[in-house]
C-alpha positions as CSV (number, residue, x, y, z in Angstrom):
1,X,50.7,-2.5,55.1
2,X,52.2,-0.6,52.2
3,X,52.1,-4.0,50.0
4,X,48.6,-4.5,50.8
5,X,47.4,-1.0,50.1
6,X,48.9,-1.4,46.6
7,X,47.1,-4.8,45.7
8,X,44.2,-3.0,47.0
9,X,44.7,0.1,44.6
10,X,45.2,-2.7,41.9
11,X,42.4,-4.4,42.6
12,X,40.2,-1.3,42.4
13,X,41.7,-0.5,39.0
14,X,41.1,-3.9,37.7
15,X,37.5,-3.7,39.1
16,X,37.0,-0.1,37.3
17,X,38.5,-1.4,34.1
18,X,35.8,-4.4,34.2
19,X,32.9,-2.4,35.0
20,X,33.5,0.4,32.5
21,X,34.2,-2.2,29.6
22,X,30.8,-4.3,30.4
23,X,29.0,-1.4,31.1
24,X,25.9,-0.5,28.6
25,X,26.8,2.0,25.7
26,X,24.2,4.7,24.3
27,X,23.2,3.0,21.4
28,X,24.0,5.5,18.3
29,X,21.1,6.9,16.1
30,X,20.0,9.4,13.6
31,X,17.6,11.8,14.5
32,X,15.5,14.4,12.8
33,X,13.7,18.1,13.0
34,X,10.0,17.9,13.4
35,X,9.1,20.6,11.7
36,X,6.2,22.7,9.7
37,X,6.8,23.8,6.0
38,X,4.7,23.0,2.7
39,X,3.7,19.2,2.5
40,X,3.0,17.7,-1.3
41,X,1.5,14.1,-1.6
42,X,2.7,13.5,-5.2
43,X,2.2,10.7,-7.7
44,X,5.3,9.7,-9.4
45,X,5.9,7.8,-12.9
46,X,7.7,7.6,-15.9
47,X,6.1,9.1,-19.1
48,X,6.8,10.6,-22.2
49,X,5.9,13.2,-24.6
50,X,4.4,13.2,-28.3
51,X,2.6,15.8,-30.2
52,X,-0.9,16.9,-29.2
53,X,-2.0,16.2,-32.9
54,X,-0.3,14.0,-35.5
55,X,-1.1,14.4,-39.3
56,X,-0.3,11.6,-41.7
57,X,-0.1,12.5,-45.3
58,X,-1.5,9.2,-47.2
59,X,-1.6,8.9,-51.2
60,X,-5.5,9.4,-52.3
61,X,-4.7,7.0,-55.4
62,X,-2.3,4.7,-57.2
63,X,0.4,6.2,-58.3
64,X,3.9,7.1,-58.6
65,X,5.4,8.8,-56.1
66,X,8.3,11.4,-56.9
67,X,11.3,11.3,-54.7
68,X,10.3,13.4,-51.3
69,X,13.0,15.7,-50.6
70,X,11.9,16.7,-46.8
71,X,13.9,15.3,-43.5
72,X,12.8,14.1,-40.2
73,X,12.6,18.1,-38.8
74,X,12.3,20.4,-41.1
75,X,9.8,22.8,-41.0
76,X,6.7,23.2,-43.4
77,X,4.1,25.3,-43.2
78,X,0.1,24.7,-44.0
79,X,-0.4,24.4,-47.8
80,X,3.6,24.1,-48.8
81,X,3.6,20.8,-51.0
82,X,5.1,18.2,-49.6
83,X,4.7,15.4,-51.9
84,X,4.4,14.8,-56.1
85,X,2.7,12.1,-57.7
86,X,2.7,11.1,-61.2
87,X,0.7,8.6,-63.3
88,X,1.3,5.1,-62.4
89,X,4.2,3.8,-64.5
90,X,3.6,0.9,-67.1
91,X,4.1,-2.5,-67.1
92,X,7.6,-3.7,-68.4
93,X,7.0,-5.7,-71.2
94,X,9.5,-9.2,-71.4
95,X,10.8,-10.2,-74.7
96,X,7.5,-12.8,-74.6
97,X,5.5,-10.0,-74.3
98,X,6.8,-7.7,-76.6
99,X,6.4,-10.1,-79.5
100,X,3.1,-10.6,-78.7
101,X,2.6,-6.3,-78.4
102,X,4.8,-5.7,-81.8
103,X,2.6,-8.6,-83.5
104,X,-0.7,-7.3,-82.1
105,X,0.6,-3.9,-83.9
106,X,0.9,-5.6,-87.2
107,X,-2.3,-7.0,-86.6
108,X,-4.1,-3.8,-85.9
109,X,-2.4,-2.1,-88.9
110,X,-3.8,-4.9,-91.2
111,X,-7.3,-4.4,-89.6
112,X,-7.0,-1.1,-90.0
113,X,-6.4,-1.2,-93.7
114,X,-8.7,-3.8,-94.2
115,X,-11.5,-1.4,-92.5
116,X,-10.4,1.7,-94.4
117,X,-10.5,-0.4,-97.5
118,X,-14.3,-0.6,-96.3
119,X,-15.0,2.0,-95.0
120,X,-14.2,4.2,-98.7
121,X,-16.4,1.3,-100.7
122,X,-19.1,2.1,-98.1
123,X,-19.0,5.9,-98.4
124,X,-18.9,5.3,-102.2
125,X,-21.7,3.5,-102.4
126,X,-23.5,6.3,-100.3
127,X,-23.0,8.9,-102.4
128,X,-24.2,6.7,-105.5
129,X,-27.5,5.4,-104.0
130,X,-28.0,9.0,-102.5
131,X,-27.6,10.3,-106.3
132,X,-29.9,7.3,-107.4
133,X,-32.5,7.9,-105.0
134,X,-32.5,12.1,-106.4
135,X,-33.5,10.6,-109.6
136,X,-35.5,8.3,-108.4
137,X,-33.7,5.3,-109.7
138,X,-34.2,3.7,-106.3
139,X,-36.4,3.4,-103.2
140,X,-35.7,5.0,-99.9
141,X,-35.2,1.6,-98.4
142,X,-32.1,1.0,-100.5
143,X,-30.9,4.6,-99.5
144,X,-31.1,4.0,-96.1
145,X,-29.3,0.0,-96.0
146,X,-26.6,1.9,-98.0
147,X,-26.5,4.6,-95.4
148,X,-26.3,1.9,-92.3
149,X,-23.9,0.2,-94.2
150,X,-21.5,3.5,-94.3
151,X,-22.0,4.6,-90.3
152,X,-21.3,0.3,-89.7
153,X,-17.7,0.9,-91.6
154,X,-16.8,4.5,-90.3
155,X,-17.6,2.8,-86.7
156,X,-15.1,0.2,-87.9
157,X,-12.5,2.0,-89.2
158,X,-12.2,4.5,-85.7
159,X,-12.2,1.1,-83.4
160,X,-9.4,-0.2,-86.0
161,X,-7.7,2.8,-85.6
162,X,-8.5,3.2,-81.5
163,X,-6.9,-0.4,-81.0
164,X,-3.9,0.6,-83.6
165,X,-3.3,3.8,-81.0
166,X,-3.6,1.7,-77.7
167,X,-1.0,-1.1,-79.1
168,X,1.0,0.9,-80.3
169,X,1.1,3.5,-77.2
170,X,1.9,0.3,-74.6
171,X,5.3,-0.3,-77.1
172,X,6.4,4.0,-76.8
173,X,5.9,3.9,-72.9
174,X,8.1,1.2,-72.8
175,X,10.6,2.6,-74.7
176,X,11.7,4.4,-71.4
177,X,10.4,3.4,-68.0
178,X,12.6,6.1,-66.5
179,X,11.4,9.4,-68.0
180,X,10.0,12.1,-65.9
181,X,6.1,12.0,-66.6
182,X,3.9,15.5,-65.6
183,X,2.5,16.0,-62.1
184,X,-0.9,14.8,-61.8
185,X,-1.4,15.0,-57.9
186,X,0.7,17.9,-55.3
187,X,0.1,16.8,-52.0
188,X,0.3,19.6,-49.5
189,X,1.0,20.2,-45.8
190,X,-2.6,20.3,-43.6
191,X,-0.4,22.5,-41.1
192,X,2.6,24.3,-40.5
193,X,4.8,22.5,-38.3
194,X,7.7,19.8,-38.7
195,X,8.1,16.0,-40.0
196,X,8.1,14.1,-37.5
197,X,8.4,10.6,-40.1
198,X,9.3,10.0,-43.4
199,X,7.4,6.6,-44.0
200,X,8.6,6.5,-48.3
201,X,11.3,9.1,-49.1
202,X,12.2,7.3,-52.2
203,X,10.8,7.6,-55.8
204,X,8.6,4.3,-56.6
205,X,4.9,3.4,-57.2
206,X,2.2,4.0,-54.1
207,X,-1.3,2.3,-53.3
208,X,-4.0,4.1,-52.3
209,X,-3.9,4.5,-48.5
210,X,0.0,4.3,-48.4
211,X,1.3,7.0,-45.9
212,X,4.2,9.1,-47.2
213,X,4.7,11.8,-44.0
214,X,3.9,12.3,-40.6
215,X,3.5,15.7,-39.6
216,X,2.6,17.8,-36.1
217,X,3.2,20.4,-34.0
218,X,6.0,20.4,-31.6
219,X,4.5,24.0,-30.1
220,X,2.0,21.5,-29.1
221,X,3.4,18.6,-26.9
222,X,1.7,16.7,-24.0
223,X,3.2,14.6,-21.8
224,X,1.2,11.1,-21.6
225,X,1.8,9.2,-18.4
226,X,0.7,5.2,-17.2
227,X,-0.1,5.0,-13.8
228,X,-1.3,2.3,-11.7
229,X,-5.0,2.8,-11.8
230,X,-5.4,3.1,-7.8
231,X,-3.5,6.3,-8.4
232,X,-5.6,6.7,-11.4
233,X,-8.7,7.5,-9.2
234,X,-7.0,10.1,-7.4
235,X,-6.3,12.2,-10.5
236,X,-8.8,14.4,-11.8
237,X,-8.6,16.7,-15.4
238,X,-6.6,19.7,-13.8
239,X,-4.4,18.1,-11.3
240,X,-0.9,19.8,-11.6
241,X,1.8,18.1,-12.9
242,X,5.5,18.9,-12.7
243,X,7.9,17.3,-14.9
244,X,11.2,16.8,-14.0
245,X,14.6,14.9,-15.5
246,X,13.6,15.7,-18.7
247,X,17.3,16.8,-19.3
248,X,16.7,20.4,-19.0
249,X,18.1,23.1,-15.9
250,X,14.7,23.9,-15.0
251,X,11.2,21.7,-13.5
252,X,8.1,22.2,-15.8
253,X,4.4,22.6,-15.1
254,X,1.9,20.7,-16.6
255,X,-1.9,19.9,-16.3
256,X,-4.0,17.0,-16.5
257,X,-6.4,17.5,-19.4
258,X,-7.5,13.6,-20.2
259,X,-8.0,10.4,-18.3
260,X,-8.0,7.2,-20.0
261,X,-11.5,5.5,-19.0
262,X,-10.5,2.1,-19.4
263,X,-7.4,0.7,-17.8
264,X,-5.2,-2.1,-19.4
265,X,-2.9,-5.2,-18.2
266,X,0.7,-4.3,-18.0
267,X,3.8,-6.1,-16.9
268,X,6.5,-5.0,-14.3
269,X,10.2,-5.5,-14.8
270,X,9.4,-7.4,-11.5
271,X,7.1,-10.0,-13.9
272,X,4.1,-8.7,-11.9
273,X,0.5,-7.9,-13.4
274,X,-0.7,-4.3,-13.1
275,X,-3.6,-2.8,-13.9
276,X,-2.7,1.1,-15.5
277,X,-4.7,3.6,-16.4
278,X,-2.5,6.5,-19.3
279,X,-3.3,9.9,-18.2
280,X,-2.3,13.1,-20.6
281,X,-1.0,16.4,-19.6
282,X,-0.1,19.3,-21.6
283,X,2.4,21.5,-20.7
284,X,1.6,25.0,-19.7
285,X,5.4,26.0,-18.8
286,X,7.1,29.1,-21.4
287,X,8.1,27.6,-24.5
288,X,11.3,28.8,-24.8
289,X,11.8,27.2,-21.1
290,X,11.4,23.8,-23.1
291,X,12.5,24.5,-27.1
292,X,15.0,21.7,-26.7
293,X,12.2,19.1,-25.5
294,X,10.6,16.7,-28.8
295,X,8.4,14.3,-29.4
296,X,9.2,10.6,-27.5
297,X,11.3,12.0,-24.7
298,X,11.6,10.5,-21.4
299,X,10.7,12.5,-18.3
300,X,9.4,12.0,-14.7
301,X,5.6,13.1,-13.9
302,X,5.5,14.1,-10.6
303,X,1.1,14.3,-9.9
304,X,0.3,16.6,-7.1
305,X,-2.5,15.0,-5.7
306,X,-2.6,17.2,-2.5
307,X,-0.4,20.4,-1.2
308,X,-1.1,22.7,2.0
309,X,1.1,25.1,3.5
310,X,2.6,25.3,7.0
311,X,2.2,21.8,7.6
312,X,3.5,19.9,11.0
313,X,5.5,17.2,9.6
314,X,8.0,14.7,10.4
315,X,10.1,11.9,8.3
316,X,8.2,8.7,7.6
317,X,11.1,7.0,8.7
318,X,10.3,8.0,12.1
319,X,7.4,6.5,12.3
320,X,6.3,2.9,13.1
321,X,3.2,1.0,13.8
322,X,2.4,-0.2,17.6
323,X,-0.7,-2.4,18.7
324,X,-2.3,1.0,19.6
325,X,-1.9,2.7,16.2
326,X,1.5,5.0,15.5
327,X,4.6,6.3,17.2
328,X,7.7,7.3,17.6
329,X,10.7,7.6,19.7
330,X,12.1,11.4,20.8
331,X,15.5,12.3,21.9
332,X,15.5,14.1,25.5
333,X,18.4,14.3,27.5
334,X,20.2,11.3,25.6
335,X,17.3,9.0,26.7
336,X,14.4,7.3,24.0
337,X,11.1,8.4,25.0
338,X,8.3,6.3,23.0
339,X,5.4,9.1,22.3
340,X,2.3,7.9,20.5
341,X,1.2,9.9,17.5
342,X,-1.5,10.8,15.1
343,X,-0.7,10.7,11.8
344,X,-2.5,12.4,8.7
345,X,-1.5,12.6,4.6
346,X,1.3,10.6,4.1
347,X,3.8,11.7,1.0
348,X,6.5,9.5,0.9
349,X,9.3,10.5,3.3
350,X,7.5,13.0,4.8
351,X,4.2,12.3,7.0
352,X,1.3,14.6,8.2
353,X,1.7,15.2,12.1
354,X,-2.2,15.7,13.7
355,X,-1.1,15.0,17.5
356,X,1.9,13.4,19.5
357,X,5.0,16.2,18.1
358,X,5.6,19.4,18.4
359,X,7.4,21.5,15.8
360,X,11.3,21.1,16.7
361,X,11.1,17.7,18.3
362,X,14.0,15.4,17.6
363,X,12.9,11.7,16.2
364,X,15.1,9.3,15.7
365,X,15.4,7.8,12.1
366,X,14.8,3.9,11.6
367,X,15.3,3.4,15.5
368,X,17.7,0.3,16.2
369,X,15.8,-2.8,17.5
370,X,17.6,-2.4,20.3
371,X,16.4,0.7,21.7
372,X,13.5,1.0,24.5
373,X,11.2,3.5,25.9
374,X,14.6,4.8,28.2
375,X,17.3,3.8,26.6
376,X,20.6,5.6,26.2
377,X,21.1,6.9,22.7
378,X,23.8,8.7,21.6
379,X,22.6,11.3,18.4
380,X,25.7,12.5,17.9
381,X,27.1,9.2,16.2
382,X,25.7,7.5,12.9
């Protein structure tokens, strides 16, 4: 009897082992607090900043352009000159050239001679018929062929001389390319700000048009942002912004002031097509809360689209779709329960709660395939 009630007492063990080790285990899951606190439904893209107003300092004519002695930063203020231009330099005459120059010299200083040689025979005459004519000796017609005659040679003998001076000035500026010729042009600052380019620092000749500087304002910096343009419609000129990872220990607050009206095709790092839309803010935070911050920085718009207070609201990860609309699963007594809900504004991982919850509710997060209206769960283990 002893024997039998000890196989039997073995038996049972074995039996209790089995049962315990096949028997269903809560499944583990994460749960989460409905509760009510502000809710934001926020836009969110890369964008960067660049001044408000950007003044390019150009050269009005051709010239030559004295060595700018401004750097990328430094401050100028409205009406400081910022750039020097000279009279274009000349041409540098090749030893071709300057035979043909030195022999047009000797040229001109033969014409010249031969003009003045003229132009004293002329005048001579001049004076003689105008003494003639006094005394009658000769007509008025003769007087005044002699006095055509004299005007002809003068004329001659200044364009001698004016080609003599033009020859011979192309030879002296080429006697030194290099020296310093007067200031015909200052170019000045049209505000006080910094430089943010420096497009020709060095001395050399300019065209017309050429820029030399870049200047702005970095008091007055926006923030321009390319959104996909089915966010686009949802923001309006003074939708807040806040702009954050900018580098900087505090968030900043922005505002929408301009909406691009046309939208253009970009290109994903995914290789997909999307239509964007590049919406401006300025910033409306302190300055000294952002003195570091400069043109072409990188920060992350954050568009409030909508914000409420004391909002009911549980994690979108909660939340999944059913064939009668939403719901989620809630964790009483270690059991699932599946409870329909009504959603509202959705804002990324947090969602709107019209109906279905009540503030303090657990929900489980991304509930296991596994689990059932019923089924054991076990919140305490992840």
């Amino acid at each position: 009897m002893k024997k039998r009630i000890g196989q039997a007492i073995a038996a049972l063990l074995v039996l209790t082992v089995l049962v315990y080790g096949f028997w269903p285990q809560p499944t583990a899951v994460q749960t989460a607090r409905v509760e009510r606190r502000t809710l934001q439904v926020i836009v969110e893209e890369e964008g960067e900043t660049r001044v408000d107003a950007r003044y390019t300092v150009s050269a009005p004519v051709a010239a030559y352009l004295r060595r700018i002695d401004l750097k990328v930063g430094d401050r100028v203020e409205c009406g400081q000159a910022v750039a020097q231009l000279e009279a274009p330099r000349p041409v540098m005459l090749d030893s071709r050239s300057r035979a043909e120059t030195e022999a047009r010299v000797v040229a001109a200083q033969a014409s010249l001679e031969r003009v003045e040689t003229a132009a004293t025979l002329a005048l001579e005459e001049q004076a003689r018929m105008r003494r003639l004519h006094e005394s009658a000796a000769v007509t008025m017609q003769a007087l005044d062929r002699a006095n055509a005659a004299a005007k002809q040679a003068v004329a001659a003998r200044q364009a001698a001389a004016a080609e003599l001076a033009a020859v011979g000035a192309m030879l002296d500026e080429n006697e030194d390319l290099d020296a310093e010729r007067p200031v015909q042009e200052v170019l000045r600052a049209p505000i006080s700000g910094q430089v943010l380019a420096v497009h020709q620092q060095s001395a050399g000749a300019v065209s017309p048009g050429t820029p030399l500087l870049e200047l702005g304002d970095l008091d007055r910096l926006e923030v321009v942002v390319d959104v996909l343009s089915r966010d686009a419609v949802r923001i309006h000129p003074g939708t807040r912004v806040i702009l954050d990872r900018w580098g900087g220990d505090v968030r900043l607050d922005a505002v929408v002031h301009r909406i691009a009206p046309a939208g253009y095709t970009a290109v994903s790092a995914l290789g997909i097509e999307e239509r964007r839309v590049s919406v401006e803010a300025r910033i409306t935070s302190p300055r000294d809360h952002w003195e570091s911050l400069g043109a072409g920085y990188q920060v992350l718009a954050r568009f409030v689209i909508w914000e409420q207070e004391d909002i009911l609201q549980a994690p979108t990860a909660a939340l999944f779709r059913t064939d009668d609309g939403w719901a989620a699963f809630i964790e009483r007594d270690g059991r699932a329960v599946l409870t329909p809900v009504d959603i509202g504004r959705q804002a990324g991982l947090r969602t709107q709660i019209l109906s279905g919850l009540e503030e303090g509710d657990a929900v489980l997060i991304h509930p296991p395939q596994e689990v059932t209206d019923g089924s054991r769960i076990d919140p305490g283990r992840k």
